[in-house]
C-alpha positions in Angstrom: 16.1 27.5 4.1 13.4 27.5 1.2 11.6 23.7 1.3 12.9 21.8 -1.9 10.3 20.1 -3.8 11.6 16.7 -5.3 8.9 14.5 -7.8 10.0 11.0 -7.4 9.2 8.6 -10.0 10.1 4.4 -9.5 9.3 2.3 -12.6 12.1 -0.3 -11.8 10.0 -3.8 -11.8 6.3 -4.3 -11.3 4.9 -1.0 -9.3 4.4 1.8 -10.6 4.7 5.3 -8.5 5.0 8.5 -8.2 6.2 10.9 -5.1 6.1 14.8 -4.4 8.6 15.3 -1.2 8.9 18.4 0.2 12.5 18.5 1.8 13.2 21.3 4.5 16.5 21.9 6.9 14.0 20.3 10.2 11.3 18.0 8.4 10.5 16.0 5.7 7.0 16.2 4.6 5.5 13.3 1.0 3.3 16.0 -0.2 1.8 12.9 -2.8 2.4 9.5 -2.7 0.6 6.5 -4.6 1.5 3.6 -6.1 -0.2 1.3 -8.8 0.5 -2.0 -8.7 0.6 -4.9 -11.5 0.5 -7.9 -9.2 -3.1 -8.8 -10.3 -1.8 -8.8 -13.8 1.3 -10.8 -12.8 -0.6 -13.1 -11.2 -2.1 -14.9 -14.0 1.2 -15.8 -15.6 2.9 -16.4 -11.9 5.9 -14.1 -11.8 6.4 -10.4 -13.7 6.5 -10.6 -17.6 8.6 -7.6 -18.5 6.9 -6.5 -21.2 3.9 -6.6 -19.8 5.1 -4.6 -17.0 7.0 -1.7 -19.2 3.3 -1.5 -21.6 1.6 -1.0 -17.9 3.8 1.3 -16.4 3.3 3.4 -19.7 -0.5 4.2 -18.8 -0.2 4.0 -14.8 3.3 6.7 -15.2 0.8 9.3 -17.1 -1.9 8.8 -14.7 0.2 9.1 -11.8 1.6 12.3 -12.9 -1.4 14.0 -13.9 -2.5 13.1 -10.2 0.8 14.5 -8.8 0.8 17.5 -10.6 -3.1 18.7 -10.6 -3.2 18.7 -13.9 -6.7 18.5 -15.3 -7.9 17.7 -18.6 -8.5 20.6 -21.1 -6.0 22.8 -19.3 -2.3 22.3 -19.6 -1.6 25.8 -17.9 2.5 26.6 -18.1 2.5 29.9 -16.3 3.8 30.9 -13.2 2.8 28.9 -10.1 1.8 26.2 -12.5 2.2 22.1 -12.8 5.8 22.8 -13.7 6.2 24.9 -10.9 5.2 22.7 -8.4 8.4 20.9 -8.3 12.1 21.7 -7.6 14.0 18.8 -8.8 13.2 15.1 -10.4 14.6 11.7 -9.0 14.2 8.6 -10.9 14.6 5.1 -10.7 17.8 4.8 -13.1 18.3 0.8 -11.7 18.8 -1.8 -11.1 15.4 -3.2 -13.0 14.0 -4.2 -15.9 15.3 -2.3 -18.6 12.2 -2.1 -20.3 9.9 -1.0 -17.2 13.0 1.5 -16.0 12.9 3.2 -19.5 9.3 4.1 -18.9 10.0 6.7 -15.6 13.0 7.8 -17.1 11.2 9.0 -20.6 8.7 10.8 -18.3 11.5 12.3 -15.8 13.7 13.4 -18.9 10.4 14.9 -20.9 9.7 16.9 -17.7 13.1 18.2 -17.0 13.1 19.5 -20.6 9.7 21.1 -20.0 10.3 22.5 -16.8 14.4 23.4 -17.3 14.6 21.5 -13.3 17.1 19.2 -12.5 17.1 15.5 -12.6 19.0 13.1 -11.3 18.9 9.2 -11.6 18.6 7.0 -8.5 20.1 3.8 -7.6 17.0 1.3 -6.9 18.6 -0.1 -4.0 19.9 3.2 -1.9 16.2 4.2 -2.5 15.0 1.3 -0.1 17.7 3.0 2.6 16.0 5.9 2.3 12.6 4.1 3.0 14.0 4.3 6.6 15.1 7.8 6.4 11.6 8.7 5.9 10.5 8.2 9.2 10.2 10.9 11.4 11.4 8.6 14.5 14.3 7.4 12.5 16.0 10.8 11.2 16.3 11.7 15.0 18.1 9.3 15.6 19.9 8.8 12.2 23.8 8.4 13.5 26.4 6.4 11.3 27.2 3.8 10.6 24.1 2.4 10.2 23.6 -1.5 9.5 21.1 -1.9 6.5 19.5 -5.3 5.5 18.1 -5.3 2.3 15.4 -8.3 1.7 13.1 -8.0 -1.2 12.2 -10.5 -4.7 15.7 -9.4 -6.7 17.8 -8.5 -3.8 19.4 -10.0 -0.4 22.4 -7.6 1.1 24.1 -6.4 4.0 25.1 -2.9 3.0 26.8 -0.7 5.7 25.8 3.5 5.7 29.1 5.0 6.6 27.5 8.6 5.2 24.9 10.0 3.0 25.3 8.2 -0.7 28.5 6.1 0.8 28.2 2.7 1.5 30.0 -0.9 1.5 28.3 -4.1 0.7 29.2 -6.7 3.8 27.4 -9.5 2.3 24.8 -10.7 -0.3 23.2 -13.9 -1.6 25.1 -15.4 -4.1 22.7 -16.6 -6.1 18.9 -16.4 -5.4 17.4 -13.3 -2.9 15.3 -14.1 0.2 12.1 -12.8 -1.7 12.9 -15.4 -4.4 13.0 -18.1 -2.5 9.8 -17.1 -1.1 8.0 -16.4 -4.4 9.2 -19.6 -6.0 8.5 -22.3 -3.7 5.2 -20.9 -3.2 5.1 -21.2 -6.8 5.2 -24.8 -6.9 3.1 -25.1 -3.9 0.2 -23.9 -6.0 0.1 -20.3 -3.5 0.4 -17.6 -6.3 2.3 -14.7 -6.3 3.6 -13.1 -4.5 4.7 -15.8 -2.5 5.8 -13.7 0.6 2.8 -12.7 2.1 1.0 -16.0 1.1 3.2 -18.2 2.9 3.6 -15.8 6.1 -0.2 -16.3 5.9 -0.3 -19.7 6.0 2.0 -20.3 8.7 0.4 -17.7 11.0 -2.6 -20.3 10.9 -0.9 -23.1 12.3 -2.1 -23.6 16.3 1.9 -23.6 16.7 3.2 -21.0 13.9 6.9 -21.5 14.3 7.4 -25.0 14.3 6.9 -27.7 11.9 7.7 -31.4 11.3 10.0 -30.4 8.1 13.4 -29.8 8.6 14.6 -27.7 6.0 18.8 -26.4 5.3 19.9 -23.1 6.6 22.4 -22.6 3.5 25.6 -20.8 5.0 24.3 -20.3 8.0 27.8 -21.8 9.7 29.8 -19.7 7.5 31.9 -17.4 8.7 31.3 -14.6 5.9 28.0 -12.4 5.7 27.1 -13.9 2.4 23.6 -15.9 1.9 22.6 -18.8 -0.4 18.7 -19.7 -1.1 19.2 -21.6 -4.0 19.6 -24.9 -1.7 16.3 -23.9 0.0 14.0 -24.1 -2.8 16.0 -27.4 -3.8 15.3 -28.3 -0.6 11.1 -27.6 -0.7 11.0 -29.0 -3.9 12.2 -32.4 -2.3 9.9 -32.5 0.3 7.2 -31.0 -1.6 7.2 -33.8 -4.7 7.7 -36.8 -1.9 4.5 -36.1 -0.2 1.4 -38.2 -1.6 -1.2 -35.9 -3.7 -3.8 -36.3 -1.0 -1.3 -34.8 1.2 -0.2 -31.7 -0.6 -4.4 -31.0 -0.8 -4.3 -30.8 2.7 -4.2 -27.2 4.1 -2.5 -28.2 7.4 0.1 -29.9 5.3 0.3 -27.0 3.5 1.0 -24.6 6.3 3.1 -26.7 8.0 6.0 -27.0 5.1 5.1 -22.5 5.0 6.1 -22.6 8.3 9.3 -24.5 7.7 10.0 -22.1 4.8 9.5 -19.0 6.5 11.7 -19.9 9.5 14.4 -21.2 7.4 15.0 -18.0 5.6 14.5 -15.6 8.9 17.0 -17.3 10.3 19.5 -17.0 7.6 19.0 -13.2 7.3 19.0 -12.6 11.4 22.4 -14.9 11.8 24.1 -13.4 9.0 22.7 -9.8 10.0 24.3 -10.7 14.1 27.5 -11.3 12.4 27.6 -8.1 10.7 26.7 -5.9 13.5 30.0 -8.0 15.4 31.9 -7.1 12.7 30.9 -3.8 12.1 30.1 -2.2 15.2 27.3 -0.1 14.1 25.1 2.1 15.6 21.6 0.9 14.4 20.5 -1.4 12.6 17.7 -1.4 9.6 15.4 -3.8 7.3 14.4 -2.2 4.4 12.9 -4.1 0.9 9.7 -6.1 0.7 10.7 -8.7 2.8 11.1 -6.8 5.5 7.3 -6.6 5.5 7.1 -10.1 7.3 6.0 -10.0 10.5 8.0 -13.3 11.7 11.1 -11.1 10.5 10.2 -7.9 12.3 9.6 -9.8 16.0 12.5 -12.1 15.6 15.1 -9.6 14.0 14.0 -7.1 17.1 15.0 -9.3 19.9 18.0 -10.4 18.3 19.2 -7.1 17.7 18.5 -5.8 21.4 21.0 -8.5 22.8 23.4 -6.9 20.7 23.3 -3.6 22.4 22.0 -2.0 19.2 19.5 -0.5 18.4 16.8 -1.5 15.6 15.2 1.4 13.8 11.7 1.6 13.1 10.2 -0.2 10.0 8.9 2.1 7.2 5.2 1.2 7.1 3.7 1.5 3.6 7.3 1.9 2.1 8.4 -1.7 2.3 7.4 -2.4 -1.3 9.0 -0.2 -4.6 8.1 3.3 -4.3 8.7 6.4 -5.5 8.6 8.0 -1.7 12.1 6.6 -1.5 13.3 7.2 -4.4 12.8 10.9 -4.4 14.4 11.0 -0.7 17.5 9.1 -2.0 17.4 11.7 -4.6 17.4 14.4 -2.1 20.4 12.8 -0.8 21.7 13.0 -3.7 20.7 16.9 -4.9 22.4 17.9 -1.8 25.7 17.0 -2.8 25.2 18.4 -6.1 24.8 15.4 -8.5 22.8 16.4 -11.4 22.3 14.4 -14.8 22.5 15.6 -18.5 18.3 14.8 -19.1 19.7 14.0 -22.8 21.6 11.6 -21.8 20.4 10.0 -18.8 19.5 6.1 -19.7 18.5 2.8 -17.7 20.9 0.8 -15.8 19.6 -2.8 -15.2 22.6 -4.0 -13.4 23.4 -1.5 -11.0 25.2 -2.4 -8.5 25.5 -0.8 -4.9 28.2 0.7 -3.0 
């Protein structure tokens, strides 16, 4: 079977990437791989500023690609074995996004596959993160359905189950603010920047006692009997405790870590019960966090022995590929390729509400 070449291009919120991914019948191989990310820029204003984003992702999408593709300055060669011949097919982030950032890759993808005469095909944001997991060698030997997916990351929170390749149902999501939200906001108003993730998962690890704190925060739905989240009450919640504590105290570092502490286990709980009461509903036969969240270390360890209770297994976490990238995106796209899907490049646009399943 001749290895198909895929470039992946993801432009969908505030990182900017491009992927080659050589697909064969026995491997997988990311030929190219980088990502250029606008959180220094973002973090002036505290949170992404689409058009800010969609004017960066302009100059970072061109860089990218000249990377990708070896093309050097002076020398826009078009023969045989030339930059357009070094890839197969095209995958790009079609949405869910900001409509503004998304248009950016999808100009470039469509301009290429009008050079080149390749195929492209448009890529749901969100079954790009599921194939973050793909992409690890340890995981694709073991890749049996149905597989249990959490997805965690700023604009998303869902329990989607894999029943095939590009088939999936949706067994629960937040109904009204993600797990990454709730992390990036109340860190927000605690003065931590963004994003508010990693900052608060910092601050917590530096308590003597990491994963316990004098504030007692809501698990929102955590009783209910459906798979569907709520964080909406959390940051309420934060806020509360946050504006009730003298000035003094909310200078104090240890103060500080102890209400990240009470954040951070208040959300991993939420996702692991609701994920425990998918797997009993579902019966699957693995289980997977993909998205930006699933970065946190707090989640991994706790998620991992929850999960082996169960009886099923946990796959492994894509290292490097937690965050938006176009590694993902051109492996969902290889999903999709193989079952033929191809898009008219004329007429291929931006879908900022995409839903999956």
């Amino acid at each position: 079977m001749k290895p198909l070449r895929i470039l992946g291009i993801e432009t969908s919120c505030d990182e900017t990437s491009v992927a080659l991914l050589e697909v064969r019948k026995t491997a997988t191989k990311i030929l190219f791989h980088e990502i250029a990310s606008q959180i220094p820029v973002h973090q002036l204003y505290g949170g992404v500023v689409p058009e800010v984003a969609a004017r960066l992702h302009v100059k970072e999408t061109v860089e990218l690609l000249d990377r990708a593709l070896g093309i050097r300055q002076g020398s826009p060669s078009t023969g045989s074995g030339t930059i357009l011949g070094s890839f197969d097919a095209i995958a790009v982030t079609q949405g869910p996004g900001l409509a503004t950032a998304l248009r950016v890759g999808i100009e470039a993808g469509r301009t290429l596959a009008f050079l080149s005469g390749k195929p492209i095909v448009g890529v749901n944001h969100l079954e790009g993160h599921l194939a973050s997991a793909w992409l690890v060698p340890e995981n694709r030997k073991r890749w049996k359905f149905p597989i249990l997916f959490l997805l965690v990351s700023g604009g998303h929170s869902e329990l989607v189950l894999m029943k095939d390749f590009c088939s999936y149902r949706v067994i629960g999501r937040t109904r009204d603010d993600a797990a990454g939200e709730a992390f990036d906001k109340t860190a927000k108003f605690m003065g931590l920047g963004y994003p508010g993730g990693p900052a608060i998962a910092k601050l917590a690890a530096s308590l003597l006692t990491p994963h316990t704190s004098r504030f007692h925060l809501p698990r929102p739905m955590l009783n209910d009997s459906s798979c569907d989240m709520s964080f909406s009450g959390l940051k309420t919640a934060v806020r509360r405790e946050w504006e009730a504590l003298p000035k003094k105290k909310r200078e104090d570092e240890g103060t500080k870590a102890d209400i990240a502490a009470a954040i951070q286990e208040a959300i991993v709980d939420v996702l692991i019960g609701k994920t425990i009461r998918a797997v009993e509903k579902t019966k699957p036969t693995a289980v997977a966090i993909v998205g930006g969240v699933s970065a946190n270390r707090r989640l991994q360890e706790r998620m991992a022995t929850a999960v082996e209770r169960t009886g099923v297994r946990l796959l492994h976490a894509a290292r490097g590929l937690h965050t938006d990238n176009a590694a993902m995106i051109a492996a969902a796209g290889a999903w999709r390729l193989e079952k033929g899907e191809r898009h008219d490049w004329k007429k291929i646009d931006a879908k900022p509400e995409w839903d999956l399943g």
